[in-house]
C-alpha positions as CSV (number, residue, x, y, z in Angstrom):
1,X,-16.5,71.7,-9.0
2,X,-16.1,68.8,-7.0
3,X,-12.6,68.6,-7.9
4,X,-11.7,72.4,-7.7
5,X,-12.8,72.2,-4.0
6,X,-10.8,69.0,-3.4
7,X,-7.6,71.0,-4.5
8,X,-9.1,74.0,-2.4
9,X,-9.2,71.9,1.0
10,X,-5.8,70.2,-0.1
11,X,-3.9,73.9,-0.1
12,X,-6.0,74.9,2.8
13,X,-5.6,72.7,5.3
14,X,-1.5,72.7,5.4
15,X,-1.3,76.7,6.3
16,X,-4.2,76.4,8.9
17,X,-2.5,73.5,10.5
18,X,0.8,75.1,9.8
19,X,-0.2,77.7,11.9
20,X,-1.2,76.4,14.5
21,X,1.7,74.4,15.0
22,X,4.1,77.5,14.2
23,X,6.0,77.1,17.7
24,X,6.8,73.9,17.3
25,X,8.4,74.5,13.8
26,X,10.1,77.9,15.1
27,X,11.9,75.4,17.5
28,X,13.1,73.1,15.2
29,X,16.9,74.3,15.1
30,X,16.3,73.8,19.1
31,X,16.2,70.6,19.2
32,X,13.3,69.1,17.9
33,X,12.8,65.4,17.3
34,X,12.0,64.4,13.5
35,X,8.8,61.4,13.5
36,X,8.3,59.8,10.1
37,X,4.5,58.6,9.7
38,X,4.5,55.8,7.1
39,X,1.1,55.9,5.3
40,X,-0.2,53.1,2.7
41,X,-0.9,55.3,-0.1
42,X,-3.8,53.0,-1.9
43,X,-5.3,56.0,-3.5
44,X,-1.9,57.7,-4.6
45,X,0.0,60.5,-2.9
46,X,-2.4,63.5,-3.4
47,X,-5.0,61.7,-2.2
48,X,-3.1,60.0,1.1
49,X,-1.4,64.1,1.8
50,X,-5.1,65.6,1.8
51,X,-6.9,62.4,4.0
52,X,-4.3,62.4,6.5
53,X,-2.6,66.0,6.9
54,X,-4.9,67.0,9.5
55,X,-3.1,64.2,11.5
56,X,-0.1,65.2,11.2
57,X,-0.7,69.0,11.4
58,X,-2.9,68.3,14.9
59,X,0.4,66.4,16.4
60,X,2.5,68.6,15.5
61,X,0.6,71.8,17.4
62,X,-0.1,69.2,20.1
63,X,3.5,67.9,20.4
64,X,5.9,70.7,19.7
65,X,8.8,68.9,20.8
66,X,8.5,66.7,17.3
67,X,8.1,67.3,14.0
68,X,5.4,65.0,12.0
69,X,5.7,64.2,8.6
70,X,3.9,61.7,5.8
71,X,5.4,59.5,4.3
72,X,3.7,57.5,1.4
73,X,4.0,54.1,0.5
74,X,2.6,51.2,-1.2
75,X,2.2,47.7,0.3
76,X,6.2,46.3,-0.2
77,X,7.6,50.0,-0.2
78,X,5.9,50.1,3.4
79,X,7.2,46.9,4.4
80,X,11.0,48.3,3.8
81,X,10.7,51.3,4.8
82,X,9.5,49.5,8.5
83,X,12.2,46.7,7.8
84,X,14.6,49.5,7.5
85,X,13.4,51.7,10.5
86,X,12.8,54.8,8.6
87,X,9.5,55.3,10.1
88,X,8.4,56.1,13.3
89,X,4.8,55.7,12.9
90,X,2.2,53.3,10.8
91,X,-1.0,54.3,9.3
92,X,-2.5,51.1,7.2
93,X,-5.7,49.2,6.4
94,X,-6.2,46.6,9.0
95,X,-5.2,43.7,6.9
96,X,-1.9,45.3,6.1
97,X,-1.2,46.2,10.3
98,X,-2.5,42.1,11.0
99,X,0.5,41.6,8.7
100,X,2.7,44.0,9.5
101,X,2.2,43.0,12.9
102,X,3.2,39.5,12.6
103,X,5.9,39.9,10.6
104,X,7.5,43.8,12.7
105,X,5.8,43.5,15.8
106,X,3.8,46.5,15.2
107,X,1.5,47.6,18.1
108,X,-1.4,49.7,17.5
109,X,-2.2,52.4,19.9
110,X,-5.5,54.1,18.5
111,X,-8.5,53.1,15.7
112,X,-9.9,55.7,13.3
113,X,-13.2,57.1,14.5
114,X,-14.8,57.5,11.0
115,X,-18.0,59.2,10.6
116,X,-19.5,57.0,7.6
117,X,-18.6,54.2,9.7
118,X,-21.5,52.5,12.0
119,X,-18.6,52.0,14.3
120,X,-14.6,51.5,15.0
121,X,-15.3,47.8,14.8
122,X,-17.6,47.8,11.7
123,X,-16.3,50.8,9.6
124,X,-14.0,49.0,6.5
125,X,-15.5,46.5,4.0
126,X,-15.4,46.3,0.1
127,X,-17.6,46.5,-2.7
128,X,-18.1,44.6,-6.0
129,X,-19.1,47.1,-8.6
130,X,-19.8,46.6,-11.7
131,X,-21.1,48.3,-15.1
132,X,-25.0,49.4,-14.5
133,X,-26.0,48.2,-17.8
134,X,-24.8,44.5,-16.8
135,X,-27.8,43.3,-16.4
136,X,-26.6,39.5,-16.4
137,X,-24.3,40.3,-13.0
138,X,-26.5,40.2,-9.7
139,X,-24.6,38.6,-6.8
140,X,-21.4,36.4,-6.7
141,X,-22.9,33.1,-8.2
142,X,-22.7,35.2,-11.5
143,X,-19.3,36.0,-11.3
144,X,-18.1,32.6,-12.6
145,X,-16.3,32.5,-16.3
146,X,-15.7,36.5,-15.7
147,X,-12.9,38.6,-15.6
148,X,-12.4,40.6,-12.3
149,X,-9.8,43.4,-11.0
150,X,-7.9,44.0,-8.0
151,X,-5.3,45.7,-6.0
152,X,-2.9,42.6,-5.2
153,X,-3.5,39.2,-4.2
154,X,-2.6,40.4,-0.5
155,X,-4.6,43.5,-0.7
156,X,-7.5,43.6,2.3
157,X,-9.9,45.7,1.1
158,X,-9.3,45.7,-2.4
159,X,-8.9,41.6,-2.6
160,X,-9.6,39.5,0.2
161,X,-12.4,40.5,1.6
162,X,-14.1,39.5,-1.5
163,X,-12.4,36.6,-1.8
164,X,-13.7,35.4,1.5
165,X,-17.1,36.2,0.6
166,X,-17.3,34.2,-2.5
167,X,-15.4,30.8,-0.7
168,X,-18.5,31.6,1.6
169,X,-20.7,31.1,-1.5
170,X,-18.8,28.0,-2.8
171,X,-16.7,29.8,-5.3
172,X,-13.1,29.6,-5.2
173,X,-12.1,33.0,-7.2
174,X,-8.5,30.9,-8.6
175,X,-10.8,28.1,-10.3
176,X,-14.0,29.9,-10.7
177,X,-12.9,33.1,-12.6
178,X,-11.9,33.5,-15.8
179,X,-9.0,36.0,-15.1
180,X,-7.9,38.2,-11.9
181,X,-6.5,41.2,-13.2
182,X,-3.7,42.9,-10.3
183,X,-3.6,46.7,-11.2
184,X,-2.4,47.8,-8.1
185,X,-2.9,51.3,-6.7
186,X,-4.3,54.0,-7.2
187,X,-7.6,52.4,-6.9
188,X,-9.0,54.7,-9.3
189,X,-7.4,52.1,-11.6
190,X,-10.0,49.5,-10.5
191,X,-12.9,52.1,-11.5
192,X,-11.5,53.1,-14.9
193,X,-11.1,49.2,-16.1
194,X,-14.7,48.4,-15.1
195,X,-15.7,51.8,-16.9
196,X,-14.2,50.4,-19.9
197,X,-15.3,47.1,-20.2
198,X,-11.8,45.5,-19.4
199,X,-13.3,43.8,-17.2
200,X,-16.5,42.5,-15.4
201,X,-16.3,43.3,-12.2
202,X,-13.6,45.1,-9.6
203,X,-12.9,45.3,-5.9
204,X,-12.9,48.7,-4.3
205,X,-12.5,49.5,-0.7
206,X,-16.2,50.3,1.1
207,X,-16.9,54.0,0.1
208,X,-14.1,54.5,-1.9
209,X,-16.8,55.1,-5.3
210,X,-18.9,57.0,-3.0
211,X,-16.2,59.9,-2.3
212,X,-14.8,59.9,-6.4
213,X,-18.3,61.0,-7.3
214,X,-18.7,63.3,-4.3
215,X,-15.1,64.4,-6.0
216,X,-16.6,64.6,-9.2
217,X,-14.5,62.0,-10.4
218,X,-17.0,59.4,-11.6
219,X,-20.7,59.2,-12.1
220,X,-22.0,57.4,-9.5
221,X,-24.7,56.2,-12.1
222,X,-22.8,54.5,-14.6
223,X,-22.2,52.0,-11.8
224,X,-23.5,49.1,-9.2
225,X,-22.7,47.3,-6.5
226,X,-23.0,43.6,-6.6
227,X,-24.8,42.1,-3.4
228,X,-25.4,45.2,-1.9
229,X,-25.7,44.6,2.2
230,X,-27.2,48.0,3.2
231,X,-30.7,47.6,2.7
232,X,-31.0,43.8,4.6
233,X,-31.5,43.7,8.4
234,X,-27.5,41.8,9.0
235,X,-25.1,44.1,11.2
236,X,-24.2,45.8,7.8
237,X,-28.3,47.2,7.8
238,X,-27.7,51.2,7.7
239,X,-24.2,51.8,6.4
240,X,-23.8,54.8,4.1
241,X,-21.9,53.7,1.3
242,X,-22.4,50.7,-1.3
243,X,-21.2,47.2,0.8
244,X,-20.9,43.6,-0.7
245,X,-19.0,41.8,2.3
246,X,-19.1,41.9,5.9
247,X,-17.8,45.2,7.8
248,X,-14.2,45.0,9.9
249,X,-12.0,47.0,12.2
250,X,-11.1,50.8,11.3
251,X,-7.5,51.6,10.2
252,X,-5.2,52.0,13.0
253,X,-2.3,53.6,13.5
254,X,0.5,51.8,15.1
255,X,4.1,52.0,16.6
256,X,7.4,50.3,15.3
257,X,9.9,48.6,17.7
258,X,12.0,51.8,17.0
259,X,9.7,54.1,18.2
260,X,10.3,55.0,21.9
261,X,7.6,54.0,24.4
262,X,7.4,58.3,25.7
263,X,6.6,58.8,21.8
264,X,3.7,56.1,21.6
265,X,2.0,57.4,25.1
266,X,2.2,61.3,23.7
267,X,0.7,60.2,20.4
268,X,-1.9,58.0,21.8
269,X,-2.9,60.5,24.1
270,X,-3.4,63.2,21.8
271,X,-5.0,61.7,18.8
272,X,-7.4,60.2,21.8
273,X,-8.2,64.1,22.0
274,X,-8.7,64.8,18.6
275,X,-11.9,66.1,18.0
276,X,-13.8,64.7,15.2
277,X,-14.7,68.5,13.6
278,X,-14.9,69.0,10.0
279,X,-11.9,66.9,9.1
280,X,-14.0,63.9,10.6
281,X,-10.1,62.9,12.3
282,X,-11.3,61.2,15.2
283,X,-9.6,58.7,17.0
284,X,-10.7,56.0,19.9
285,X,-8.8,53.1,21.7
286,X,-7.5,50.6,19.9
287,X,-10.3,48.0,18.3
288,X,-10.2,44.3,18.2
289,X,-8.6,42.9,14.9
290,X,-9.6,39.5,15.4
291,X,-11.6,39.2,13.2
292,X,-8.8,40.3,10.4
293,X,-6.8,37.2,12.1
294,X,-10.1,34.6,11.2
295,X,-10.1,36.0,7.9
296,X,-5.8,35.7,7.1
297,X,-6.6,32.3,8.8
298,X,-9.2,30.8,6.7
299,X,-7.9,32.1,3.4
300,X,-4.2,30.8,4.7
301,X,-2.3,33.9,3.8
302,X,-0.6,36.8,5.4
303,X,0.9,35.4,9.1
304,X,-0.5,32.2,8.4
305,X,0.4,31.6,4.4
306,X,2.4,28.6,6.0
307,X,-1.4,26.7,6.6
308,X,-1.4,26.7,2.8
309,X,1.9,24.0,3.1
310,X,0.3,21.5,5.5
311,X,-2.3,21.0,1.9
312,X,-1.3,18.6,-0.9
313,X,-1.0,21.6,-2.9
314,X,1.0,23.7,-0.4
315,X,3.5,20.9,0.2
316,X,3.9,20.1,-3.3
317,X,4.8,23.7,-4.0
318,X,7.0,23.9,-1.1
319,X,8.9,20.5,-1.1
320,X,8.5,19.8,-4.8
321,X,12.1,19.2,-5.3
322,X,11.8,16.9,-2.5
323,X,8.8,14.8,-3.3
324,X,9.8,14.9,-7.1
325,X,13.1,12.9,-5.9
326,X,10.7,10.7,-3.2
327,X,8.8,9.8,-6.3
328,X,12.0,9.0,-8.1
329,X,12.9,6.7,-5.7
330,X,9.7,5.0,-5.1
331,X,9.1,4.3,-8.6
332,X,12.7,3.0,-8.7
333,X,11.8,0.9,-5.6
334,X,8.3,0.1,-7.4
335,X,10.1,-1.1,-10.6
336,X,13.1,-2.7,-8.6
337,X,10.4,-4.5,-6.7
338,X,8.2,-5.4,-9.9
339,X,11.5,-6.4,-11.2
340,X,12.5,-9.1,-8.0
341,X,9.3,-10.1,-8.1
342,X,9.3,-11.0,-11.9
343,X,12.8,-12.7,-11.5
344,X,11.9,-14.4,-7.9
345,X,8.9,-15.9,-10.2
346,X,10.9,-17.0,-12.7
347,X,13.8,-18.6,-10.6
348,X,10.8,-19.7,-8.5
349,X,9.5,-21.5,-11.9
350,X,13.2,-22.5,-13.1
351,X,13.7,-23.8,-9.2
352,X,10.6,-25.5,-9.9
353,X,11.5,-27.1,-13.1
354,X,14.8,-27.6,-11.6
355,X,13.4,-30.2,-9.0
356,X,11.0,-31.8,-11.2
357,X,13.7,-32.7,-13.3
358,X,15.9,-33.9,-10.1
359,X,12.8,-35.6,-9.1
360,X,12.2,-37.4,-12.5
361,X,15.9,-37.7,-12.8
362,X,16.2,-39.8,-9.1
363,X,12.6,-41.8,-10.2
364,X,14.8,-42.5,-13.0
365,X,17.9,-43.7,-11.4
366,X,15.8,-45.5,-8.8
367,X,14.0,-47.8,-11.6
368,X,17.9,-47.9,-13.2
369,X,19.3,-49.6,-9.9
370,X,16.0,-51.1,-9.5
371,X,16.5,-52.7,-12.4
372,X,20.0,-53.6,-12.0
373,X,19.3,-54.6,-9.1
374,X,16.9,-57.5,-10.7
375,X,18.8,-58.4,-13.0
376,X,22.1,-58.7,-11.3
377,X,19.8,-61.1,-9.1
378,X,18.7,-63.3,-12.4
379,X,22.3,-62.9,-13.5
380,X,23.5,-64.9,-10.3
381,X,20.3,-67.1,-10.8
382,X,21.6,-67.6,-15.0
383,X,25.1,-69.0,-13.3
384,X,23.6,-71.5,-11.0
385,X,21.0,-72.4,-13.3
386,X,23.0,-75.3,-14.3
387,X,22.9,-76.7,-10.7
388,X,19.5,-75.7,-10.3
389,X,18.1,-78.2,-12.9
390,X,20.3,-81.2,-11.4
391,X,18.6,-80.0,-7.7
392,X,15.2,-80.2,-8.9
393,X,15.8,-83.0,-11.0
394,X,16.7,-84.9,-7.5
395,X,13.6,-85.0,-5.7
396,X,11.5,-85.1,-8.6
397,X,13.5,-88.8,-9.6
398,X,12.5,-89.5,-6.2
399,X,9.0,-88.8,-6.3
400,X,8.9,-91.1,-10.0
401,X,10.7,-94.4,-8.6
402,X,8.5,-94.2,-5.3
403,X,5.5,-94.1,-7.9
404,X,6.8,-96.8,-9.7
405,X,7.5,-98.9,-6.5
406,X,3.7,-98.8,-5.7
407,X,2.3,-100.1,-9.2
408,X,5.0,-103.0,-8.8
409,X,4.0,-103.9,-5.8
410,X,-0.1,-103.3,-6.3
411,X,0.7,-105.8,-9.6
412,X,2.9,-108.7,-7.7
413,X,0.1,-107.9,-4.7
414,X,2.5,-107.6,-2.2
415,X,1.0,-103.4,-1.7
416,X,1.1,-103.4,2.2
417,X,-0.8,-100.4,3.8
418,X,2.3,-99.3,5.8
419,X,4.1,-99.4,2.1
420,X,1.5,-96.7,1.0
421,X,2.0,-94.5,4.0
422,X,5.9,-95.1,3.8
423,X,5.6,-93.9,-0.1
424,X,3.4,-91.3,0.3
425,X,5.4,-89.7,3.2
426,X,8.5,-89.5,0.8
427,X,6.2,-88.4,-2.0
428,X,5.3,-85.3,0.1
429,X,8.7,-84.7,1.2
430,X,10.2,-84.7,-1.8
431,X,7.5,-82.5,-3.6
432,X,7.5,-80.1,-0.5
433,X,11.2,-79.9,-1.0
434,X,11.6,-79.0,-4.6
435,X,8.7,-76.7,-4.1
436,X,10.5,-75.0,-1.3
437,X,13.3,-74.4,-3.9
438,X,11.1,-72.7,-6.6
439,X,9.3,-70.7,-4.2
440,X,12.8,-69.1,-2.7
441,X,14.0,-68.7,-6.4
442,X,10.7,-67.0,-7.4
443,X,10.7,-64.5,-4.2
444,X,14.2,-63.9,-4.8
445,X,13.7,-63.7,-8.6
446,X,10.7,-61.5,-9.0
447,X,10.5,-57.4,-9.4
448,X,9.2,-55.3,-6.4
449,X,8.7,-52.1,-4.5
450,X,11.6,-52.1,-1.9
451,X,9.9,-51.6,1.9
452,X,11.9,-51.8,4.7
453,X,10.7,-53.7,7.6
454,X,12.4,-54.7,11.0
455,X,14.7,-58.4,9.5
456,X,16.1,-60.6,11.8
457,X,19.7,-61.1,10.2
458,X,20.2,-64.6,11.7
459,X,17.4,-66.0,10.2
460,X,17.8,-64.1,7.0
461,X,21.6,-65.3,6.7
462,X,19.8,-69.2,7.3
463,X,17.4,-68.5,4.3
464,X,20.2,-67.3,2.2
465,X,22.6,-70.6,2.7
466,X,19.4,-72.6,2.3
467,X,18.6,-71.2,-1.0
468,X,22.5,-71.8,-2.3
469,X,22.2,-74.9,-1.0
470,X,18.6,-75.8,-2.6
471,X,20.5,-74.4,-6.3
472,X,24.0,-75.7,-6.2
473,X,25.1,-79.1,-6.8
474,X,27.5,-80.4,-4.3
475,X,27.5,-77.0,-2.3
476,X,30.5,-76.4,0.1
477,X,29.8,-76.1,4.0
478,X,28.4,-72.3,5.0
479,X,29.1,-72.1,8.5
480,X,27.2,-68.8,10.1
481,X,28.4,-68.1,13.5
482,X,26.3,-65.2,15.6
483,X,27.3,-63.0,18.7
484,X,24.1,-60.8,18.9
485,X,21.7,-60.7,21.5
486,X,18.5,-61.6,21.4
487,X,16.3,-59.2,19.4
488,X,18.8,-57.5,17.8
489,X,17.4,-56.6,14.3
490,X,17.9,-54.1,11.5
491,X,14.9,-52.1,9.9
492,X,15.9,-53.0,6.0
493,X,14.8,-54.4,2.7
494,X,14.9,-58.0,3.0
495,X,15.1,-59.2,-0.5
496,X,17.7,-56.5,-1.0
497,X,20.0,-57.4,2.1
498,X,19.6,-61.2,0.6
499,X,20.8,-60.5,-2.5
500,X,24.1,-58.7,-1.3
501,X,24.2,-62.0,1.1
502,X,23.7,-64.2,-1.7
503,X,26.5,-62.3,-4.2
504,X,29.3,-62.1,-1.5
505,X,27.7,-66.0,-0.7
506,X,28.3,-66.5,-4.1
507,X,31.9,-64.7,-4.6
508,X,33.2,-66.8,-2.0
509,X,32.3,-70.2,-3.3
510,X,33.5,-69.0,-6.0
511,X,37.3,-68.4,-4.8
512,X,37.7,-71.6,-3.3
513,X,35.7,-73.6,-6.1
514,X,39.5,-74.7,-7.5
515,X,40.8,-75.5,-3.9
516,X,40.9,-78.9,-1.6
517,X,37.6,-79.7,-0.7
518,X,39.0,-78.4,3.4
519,X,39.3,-75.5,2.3
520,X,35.9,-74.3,0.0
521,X,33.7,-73.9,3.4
522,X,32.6,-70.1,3.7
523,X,32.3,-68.5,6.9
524,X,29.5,-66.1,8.0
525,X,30.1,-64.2,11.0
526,X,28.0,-61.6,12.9
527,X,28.3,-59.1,15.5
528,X,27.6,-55.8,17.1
529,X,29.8,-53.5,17.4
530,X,28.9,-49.4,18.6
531,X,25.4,-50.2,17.9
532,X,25.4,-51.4,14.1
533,X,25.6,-54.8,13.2
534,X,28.5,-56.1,11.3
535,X,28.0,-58.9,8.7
536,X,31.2,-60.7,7.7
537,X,31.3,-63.1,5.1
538,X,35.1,-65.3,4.5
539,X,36.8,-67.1,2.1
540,X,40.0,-69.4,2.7
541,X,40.8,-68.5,-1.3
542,X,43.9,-67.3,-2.9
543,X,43.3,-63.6,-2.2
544,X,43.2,-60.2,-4.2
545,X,46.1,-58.0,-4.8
546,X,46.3,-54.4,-3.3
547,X,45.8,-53.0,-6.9
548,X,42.9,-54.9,-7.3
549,X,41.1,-54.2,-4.1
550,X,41.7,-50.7,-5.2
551,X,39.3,-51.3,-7.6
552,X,37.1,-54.0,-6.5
553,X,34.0,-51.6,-5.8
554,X,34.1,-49.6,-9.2
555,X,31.7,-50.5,-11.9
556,X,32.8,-53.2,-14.7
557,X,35.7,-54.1,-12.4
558,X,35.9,-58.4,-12.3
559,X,38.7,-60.8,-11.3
560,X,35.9,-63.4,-12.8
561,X,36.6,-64.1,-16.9
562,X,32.9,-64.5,-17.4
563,X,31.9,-61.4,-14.6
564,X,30.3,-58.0,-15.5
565,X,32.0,-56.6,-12.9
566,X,28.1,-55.2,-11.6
567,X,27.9,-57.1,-8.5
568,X,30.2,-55.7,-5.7
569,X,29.0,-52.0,-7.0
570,X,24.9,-52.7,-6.4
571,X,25.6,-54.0,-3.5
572,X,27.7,-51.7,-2.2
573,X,24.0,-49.5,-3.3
574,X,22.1,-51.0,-1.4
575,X,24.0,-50.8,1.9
576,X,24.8,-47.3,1.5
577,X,21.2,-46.7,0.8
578,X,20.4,-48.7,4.1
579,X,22.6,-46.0,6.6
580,X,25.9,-48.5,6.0
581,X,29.1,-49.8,4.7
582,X,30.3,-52.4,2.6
583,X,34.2,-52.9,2.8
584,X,36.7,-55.7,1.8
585,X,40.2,-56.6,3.9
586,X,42.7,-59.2,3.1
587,X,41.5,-62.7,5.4
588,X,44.0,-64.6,8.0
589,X,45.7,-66.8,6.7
590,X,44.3,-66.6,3.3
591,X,41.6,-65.3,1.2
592,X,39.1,-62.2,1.2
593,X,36.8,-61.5,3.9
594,X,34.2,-58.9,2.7
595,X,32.1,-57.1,5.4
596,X,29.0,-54.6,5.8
597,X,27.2,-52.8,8.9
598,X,23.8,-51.8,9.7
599,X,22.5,-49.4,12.0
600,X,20.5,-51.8,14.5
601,X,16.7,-50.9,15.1
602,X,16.3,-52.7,18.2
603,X,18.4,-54.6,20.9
604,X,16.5,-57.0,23.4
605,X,17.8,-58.1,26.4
């Protein structure tokens, strides 16, 4: 029955309203102005024709210079149609116009006025139904693990709404469900699955079961609403049909930017005088849909979807090409970087090794020419150990016949007190002498740690000839001549400095050792010149040859048939090693004259 007078109303209500608008239709060839009225269809087209023909019939008898007629649409098909201007007018769920309007620039000029609603602001909501023989399913904490159908992820009343609801309750219906099933529209669709046992729950627009059965299209029995809000004391408290989320905005109906602004006055006007009557058609001023906005906004879809970017899952969906190359290339970097680091701490450790070795290696080479160094000094002592024994031998005959001379005297009792100091006096003299000698040999002999210390050079030069002298027998004249100023000193190794002194001392006896006795005196000469002091040691010898002062500093180079040819080089060592030179010219009129400078430490005037 229920269905018979469905089809009854759905015949009916075209010829009434067609009559009524008969003027406006018999002036159509004169002129009148065809309005397209885009409808979302969520229930199909029969059902969309018989809900909103009385709308359409009513403006046309109101406005006979157009000619109103219904188009039906689902969510895209709507969107095109409006992208492609082949509507005039929009009649949608709120959710749908909050889009429509972001994305078209819809503007709404009137609310439906629905009688089942409490008002224009509260009239559209959604239900959770269910099976009534679920008894495990109460409220929305049950709904997780279970399978639940819907419209279409952007579907208002047949999605979101619910959606909302549950984040509200700490479930997030992507995670918490076991499936969401999309069956789109009809809605009837929704009804049947549940019915089935497809799935366990659906989402249905707020009255939507309540006018099937009053169709006679389901039995209202055989099914219940989850969380029902109607019987607490909320702003919900007294609404007529089954409610699981809060209540929003009525449809409107709306204008597209194609739509002259005389049209949207005229139709604003007259559906704002459209009595309510049996069709229940009513119509007020346009409601707030702000509350649709808080809702798109919180859920991050419809006009602002883009919120969903500014998440780590929204920007890795967006810019995933992107950050899949920024990972690229910061693991590159991080293994590039692991990889520098590795090889910086291995050349680090090889640098490492690298000086210990050069350390070790110049410890080495400094106990090497340390110990050349030592023994090119007992090497000079070896060749004057000859003379050396003859030198000592002197004051130690001495220091015997005074000894004898005593006894003689203390036997023959002629032992005078001023022959005992006389004798003693030599005694100590003598001793003090040849102990002088030894002690210079053994400083000059013995290993040591090279310090350097301010040396006067005069002084030092003194010690030297003193020590040749002390050693060899019948030593030629060493005549030292300075031009420093007082103070002037050199911050050096003495014992080192000596022993070049003493080898060119030695070289240059040496070259005149065959020669007249007026010509075997060396010469020692020192001076300052551009703050270095210059030490000059000559010979009146026979001279070198060009080729063989080309040579004279290289190791195992000798003019000498029992040299090593290790002299000249260690000394030239040292002196290098002390900031200086060491150099040898050709000497005026004869012989060598070898010299080396010093960086001076101090100059006193």
């Amino acid at each position: 029955m229920g269905r018979l007078r469905a089809a009854v109303r759905h015949c009916l209500l075209p010829l009434c309203f067609g009559l009524l608008a008969g003027p406006a239709q018999a002036g159509a060839d004169g002129g009148v102005r065809d309005i397209a009225i885009g409808v979302f269809a969520y229930q199909g087209e029969q059902a969309a024709t018989l809900d909103w023909a009385p709308v359409t019939h009513f403006l046309n008898a109101r406005l006979p210079g157009y000619r109103f007629h219904l188009e039906h649409f689902d969510a895209d098909s709507l969107r095109s149609a409006i992208r492609d201007r082949r509507v005039d007018l929009v009649i949608t769920n709120p959710g749908y116009y909050v889009a429509m309007e972001y994305e078209f620039g819809l503007s709404r000029i009137a609310t439906l006025d629905s009688p089942q609603a409490l008002s224009p602001e509260r009239a559209t909501g959604s239900a959770l139904i269910v099976r009534s023989d679920r008894g495990d399913l109460h409220g929305f904490e049950d709904l997780r693990g279970q399978r639940l159908a819907a419209i279409a992820p952007d579907a208002f009343g047949g999605y979101l709404l619910v959606v909302r609801e549950m984040l509200a309750q700490g479930i997030d219906a992507e995670s918490r469900l076991k499936e969401v099933r999309f069956l789109g529209v009809p809605m009837m669709q929704i009804v049947e699955a549940v019915q089935r046992g497809e799935v366990d729950a659906g989402v249905v627009r707020s009255c939507f079961l309540e006018q099937a059965a009053a169709r006679g299209e389901i039995d209202l029995g055989a099914f219940r609403v989850l969380a029902d809000r109607r019987g607490g004391a909320g702003p919900e408290a007294g609404f007529r049909c089954g409610l699981s989320t809060p209540l929003y905005p009525d449809w409107p109906i709306a204008v597209t930017r194609s739509a002259d602004r005389g049209l949207s006055k005229q139709v604003a006007q007259a559906l704002l005088a459209m009595p309510g009557g049996e069709s229940g058609m009513a119509w007020t001023v346009p409601a707030d849909y702000q509350p649709v906005r808080d809702l798109y906004r919180e859920l991050r879809t419809g006009p602002y979807a883009y919120l969903r970017d500014i998440t780590p899952a929204g920007l890795l969906r967006r810019y995933w090409p992107a950050l899949l190359v920024l990972g690229l290339v910061l693991t590159a970097w991080g293994v590039h970087t692991v990889r520098v680091e590795h090889l910086v701490q291995r050349r680090t450790a090889e640098l490492r090794a690298s000086l210990r070795a050069r350390d070790e290696a110049e410890a080495r080479v400094r106990s090497h020419q340390e110990q050349m160094e030592h023994l090119s000094r007992l090497s000079i002592l070896g060749e004057l150990s000859g003379s050396l024994a003859h030198e000592i031998n002197q004051p130690l005959t001495t220091i015997g016949n005074y000894a004898r001379s005593l006894l003689r005297r203390q036997a023959d009792g002629r032992l005078t007190e001023a022959a005992v100091v006389e004798a003693c006096g030599e005694i100590d003299s003598e001793a003090e002498r040849a102990g002088g000698i030894m002690r210079r040999i053994r400083d000059f002999a013995r290993k040591r740690t090279a310090v350097r210390e301010p040396v006067d050079m005069p002084a030092l030069i003194d010690g030297t000839r003193k020590l040749i002298e002390g050693m060899l027998l019948q030593a030629p004249p060493i005549v030292c001549e300075s031009n420093l100023p007082p103070g002037c000193e050199v911050l050096a190794d003495a014992p080192q400095i000596q022993q070049v002194l003493l080898n060119l001392m030695k070289n240059a006896i040496d070259a005149g050792r065959d020669l007249p006795p007026g010509r075997q005196g060396v010469e020692v000469r020192l001076d300052l010149a551009d703050k270095r002091l210059v030490v000059q040691v000559a010979d009146r010898g026979c001279g070198l040859s060009p080729e063989q002062q080309a040579h004279l500093f290289e190791p195992f180079f000798t003019t000498k048939p029992d040299g090593l040819g290790l002299g000249l080089p260690i000394c030239k060592t040292i002196i290098e090693a002390h900031g200086g030179r060491l150099w040898a010219q050709s000497n005026v009129p004869s012989g060598m004259c070898f010299s080396f400078s010093l960086p001076c430490h101090a100059v006193s005037n």
